[in-house]
LUMZA-290370 format. One record per atom (N, C-alpha, C): residue number from 1; y, z negated, x. Coordinates in Angstrom, 3 decimals, m for minus. Each point is the difference from the previous one (the first is absolute). Example, Ala and Ser with C-alpha at 12.3 -4.5 7.8 and 13.67 -1.06 7.14 Angstrom:
<recs>
{fikol: 1	py: m5.690	pz: m7.800	px: 13.190}
{fikol: 1	py: 1.190	pz: 0.000	px: m0.890}
{fikol: 1	py: 1.200	pz: 0.000	px: 0.900}
{fikol: 2	py: 1.050	pz: 0.720	px: m0.350}
{fikol: 2	py: 1.190	pz: m0.060	px: 0.820}
{fikol: 2	py: 1.090	pz: m0.730	px: m0.770}
</recs>
This chain:
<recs>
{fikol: 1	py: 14.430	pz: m32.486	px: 62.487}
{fikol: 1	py: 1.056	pz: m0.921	px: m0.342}
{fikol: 1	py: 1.327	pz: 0.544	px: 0.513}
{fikol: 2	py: 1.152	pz: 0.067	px: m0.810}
{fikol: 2	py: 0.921	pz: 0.379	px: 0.293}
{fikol: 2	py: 1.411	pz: m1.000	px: 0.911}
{fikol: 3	py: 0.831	pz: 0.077	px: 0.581}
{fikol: 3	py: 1.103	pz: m0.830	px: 0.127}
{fikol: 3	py: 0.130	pz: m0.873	px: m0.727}
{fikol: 4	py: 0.494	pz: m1.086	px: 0.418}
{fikol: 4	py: 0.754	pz: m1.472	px: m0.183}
{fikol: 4	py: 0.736	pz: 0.368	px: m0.045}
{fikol: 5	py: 0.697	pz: 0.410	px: m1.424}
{fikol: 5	py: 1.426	pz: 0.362	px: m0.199}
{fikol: 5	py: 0.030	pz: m0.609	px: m1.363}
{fikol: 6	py: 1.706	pz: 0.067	px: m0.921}
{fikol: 6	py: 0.354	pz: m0.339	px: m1.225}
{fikol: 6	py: 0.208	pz: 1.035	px: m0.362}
{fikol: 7	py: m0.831	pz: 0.758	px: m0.740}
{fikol: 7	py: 0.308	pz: 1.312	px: m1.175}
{fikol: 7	py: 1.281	pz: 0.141	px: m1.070}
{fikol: 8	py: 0.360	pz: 0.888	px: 0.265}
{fikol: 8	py: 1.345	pz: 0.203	px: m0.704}
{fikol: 8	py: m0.188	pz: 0.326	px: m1.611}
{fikol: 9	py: m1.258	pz: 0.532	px: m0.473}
{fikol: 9	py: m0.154	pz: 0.274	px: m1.168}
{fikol: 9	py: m1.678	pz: m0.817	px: m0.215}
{fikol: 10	py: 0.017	pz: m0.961	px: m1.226}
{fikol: 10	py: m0.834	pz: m0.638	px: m0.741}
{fikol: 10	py: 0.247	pz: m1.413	px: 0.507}
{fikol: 11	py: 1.046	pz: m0.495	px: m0.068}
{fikol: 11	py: 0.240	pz: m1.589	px: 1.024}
{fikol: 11	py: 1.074	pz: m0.228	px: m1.479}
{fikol: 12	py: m0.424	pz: m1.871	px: 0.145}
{fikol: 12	py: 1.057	pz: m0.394	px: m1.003}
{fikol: 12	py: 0.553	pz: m0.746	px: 0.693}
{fikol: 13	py: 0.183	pz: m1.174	px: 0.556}
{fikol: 13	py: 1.104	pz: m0.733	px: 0.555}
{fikol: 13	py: 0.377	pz: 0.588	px: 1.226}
{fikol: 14	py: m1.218	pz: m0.152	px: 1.065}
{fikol: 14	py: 0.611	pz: 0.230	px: 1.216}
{fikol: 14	py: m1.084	pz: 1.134	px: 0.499}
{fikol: 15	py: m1.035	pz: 0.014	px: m0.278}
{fikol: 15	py: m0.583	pz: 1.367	px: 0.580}
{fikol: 15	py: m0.964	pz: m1.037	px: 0.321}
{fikol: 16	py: m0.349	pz: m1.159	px: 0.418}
{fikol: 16	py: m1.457	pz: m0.496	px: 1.135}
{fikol: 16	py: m1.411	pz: 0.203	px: m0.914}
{fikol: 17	py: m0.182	pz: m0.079	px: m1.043}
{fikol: 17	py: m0.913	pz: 0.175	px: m1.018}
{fikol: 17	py: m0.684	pz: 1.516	px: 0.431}
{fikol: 18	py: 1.333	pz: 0.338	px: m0.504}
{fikol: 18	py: m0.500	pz: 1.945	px: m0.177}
{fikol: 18	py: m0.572	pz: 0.549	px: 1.345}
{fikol: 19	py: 0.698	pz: m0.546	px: 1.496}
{fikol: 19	py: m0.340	pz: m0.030	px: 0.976}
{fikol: 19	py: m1.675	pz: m0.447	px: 0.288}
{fikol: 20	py: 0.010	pz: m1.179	px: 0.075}
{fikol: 20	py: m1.125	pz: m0.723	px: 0.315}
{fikol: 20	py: m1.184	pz: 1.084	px: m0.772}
{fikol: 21	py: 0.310	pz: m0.087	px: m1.276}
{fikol: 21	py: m1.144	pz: 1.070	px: m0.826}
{fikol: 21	py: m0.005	pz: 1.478	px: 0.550}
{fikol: 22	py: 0.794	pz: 0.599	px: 0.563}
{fikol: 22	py: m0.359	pz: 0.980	px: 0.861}
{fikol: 22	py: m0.846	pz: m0.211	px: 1.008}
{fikol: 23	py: 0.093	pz: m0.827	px: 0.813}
{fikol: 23	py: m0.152	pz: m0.363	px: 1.309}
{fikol: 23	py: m1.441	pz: 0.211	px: 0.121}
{fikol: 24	py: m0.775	pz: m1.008	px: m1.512}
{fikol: 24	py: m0.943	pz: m0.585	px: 0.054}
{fikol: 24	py: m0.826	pz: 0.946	px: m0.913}
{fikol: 25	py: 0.849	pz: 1.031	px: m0.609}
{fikol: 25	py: m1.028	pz: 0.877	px: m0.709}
{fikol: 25	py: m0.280	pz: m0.782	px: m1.628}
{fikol: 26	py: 0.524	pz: m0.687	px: m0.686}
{fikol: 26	py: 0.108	pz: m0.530	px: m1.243}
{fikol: 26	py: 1.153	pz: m0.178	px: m0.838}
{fikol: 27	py: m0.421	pz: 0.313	px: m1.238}
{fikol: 27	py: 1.547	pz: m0.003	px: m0.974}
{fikol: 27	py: 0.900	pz: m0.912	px: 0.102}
{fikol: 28	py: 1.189	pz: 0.611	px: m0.408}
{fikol: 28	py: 1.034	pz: m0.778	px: 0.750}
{fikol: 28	py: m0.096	pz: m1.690	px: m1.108}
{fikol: 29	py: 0.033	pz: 0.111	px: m1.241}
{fikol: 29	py: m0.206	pz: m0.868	px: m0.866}
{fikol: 29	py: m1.251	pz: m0.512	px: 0.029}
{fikol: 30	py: m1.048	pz: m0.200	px: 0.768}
{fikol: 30	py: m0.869	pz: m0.580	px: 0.300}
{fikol: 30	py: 0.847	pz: m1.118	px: 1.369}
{fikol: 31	py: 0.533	pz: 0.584	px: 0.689}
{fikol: 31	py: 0.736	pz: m0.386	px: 0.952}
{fikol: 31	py: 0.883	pz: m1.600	px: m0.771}
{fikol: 32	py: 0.514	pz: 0.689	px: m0.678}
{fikol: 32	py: 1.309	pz: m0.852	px: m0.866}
{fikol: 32	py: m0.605	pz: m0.949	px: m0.905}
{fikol: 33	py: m1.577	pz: 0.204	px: m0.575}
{fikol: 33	py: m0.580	pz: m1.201	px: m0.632}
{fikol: 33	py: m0.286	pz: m0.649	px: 1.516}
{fikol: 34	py: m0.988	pz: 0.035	px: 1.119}
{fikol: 34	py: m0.281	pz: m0.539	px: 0.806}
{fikol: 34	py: 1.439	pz: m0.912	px: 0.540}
{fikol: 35	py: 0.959	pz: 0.596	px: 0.170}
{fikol: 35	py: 1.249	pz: m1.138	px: 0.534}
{fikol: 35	py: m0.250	pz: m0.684	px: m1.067}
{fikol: 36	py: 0.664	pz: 0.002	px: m1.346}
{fikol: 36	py: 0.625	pz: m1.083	px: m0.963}
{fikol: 36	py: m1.176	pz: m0.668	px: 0.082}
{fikol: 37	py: m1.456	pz: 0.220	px: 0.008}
{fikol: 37	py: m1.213	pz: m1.051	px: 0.231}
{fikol: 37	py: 0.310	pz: m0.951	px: 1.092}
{fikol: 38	py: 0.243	pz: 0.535	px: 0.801}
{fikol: 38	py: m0.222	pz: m0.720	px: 1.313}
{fikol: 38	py: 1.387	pz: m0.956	px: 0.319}
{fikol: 39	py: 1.092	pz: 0.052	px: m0.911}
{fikol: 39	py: 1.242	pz: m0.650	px: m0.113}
{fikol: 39	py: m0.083	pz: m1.319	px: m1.136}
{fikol: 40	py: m1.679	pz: 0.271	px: m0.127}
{fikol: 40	py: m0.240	pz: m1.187	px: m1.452}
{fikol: 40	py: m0.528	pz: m1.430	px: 1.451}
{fikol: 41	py: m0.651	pz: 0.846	px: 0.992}
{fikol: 41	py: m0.138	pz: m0.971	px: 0.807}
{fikol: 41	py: 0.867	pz: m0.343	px: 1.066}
{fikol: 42	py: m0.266	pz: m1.251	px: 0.771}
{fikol: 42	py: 0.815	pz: m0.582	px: 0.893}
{fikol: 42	py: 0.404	pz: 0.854	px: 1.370}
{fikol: 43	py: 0.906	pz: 0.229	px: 0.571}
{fikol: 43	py: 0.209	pz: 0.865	px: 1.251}
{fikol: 43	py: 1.805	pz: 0.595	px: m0.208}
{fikol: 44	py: m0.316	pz: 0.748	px: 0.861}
{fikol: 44	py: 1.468	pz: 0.504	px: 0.592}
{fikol: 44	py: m0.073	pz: 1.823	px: m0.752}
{fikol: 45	py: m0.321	pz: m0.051	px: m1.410}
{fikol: 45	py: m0.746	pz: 1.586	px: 0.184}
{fikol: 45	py: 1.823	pz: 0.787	px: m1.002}
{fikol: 46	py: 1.035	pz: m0.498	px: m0.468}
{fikol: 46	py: 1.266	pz: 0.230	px: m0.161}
{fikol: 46	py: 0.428	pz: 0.358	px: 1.558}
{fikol: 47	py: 0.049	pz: m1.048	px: 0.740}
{fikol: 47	py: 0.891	pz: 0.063	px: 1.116}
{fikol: 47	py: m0.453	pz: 0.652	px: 0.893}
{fikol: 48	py: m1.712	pz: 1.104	px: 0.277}
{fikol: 48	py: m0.534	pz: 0.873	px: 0.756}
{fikol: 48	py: 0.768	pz: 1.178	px: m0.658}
{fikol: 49	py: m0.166	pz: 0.062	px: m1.565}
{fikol: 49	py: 0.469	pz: 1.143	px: m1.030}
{fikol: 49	py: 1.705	pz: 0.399	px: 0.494}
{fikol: 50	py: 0.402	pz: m0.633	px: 0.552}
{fikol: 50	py: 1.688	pz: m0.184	px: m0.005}
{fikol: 50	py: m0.116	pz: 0.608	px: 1.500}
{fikol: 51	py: m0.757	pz: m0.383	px: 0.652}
{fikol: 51	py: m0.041	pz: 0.254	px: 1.722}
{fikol: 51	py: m0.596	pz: 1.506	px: 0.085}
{fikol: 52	py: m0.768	pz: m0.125	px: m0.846}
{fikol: 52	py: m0.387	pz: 1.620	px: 0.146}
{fikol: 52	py: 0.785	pz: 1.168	px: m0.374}
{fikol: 53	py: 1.219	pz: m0.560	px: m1.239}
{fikol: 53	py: 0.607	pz: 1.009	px: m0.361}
{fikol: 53	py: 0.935	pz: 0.272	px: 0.883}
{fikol: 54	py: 0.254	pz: m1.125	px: 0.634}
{fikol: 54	py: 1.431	pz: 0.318	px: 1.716}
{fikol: 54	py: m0.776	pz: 0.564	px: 0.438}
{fikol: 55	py: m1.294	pz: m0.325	px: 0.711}
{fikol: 55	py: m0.660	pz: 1.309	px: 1.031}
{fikol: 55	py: m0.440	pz: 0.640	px: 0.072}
{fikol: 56	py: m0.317	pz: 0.433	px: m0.790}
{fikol: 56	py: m0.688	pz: 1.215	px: m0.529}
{fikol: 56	py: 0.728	pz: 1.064	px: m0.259}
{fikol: 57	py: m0.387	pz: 1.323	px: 0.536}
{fikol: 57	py: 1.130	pz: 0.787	px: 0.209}
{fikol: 57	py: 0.198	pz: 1.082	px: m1.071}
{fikol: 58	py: 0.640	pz: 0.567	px: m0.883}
{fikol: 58	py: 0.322	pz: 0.543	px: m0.585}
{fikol: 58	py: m0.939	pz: 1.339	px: m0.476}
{fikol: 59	py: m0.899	pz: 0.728	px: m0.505}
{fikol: 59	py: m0.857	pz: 0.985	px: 0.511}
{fikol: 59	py: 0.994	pz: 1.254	px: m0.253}
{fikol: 60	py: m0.423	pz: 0.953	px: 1.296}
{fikol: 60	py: 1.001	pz: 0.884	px: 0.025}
{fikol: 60	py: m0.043	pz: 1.186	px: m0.716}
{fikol: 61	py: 0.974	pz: 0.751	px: m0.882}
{fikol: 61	py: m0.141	pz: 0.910	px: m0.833}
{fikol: 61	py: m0.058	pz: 1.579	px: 1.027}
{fikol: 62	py: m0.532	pz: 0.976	px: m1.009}
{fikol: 62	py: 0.113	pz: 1.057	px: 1.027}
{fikol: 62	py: 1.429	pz: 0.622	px: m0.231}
{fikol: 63	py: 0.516	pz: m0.267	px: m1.030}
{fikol: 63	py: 1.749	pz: 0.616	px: 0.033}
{fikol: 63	py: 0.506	pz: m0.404	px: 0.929}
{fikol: 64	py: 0.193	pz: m1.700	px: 0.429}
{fikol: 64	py: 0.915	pz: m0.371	px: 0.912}
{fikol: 64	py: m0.752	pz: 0.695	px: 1.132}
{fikol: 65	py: m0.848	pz: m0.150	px: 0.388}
{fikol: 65	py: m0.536	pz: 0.533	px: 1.254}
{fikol: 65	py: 0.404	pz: 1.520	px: 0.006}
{fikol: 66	py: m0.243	pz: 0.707	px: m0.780}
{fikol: 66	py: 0.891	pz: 1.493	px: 0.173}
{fikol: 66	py: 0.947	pz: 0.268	px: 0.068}
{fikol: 67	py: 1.417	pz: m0.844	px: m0.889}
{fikol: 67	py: 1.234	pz: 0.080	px: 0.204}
{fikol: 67	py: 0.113	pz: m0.634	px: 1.245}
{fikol: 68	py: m0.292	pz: m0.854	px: 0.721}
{fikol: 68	py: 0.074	pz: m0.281	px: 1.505}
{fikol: 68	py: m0.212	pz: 0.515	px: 0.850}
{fikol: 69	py: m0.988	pz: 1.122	px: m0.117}
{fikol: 69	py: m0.635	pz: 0.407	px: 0.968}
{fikol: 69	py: m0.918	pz: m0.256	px: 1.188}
{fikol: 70	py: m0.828	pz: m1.462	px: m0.973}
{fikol: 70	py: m1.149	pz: m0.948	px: 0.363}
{fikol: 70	py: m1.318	pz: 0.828	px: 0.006}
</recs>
């Protein structure tokens, strides 16, 4: 399993989808049917989606890390 990060390439709104489906080893659009399912039922699962995209940290590219000297 890789980092809890937001992927910079295959993300459509905010990256937590594309993320999470890394994380967990499953397509990212398997990911993205499982939210909109789970937004048919009762809960807070928008306002986790919104919290995750503030904290969740950006996943880091290897350019920036080379032009930095990271």
């Amino acid at each position: 399993m890789s980092a809890l990060a937001r992927p910079r390439d295959g993300r459509w709104i905010g990256g937590v989808c594309a993320g999470l489906a890394r994380r967990f080893g499953i397509s990212a659009n398997t990911m993205r049917i499982i939210f909109v399912v789970s937004c048919l039922l009762p809960g807070p699962q928008f306002l986790l989606y919104l919290a995750l995209w503030v904290l969740l940290p950006n996943e880091k590219s290897s350019t920036a890390s080379a032009a930095t000297g990271w």
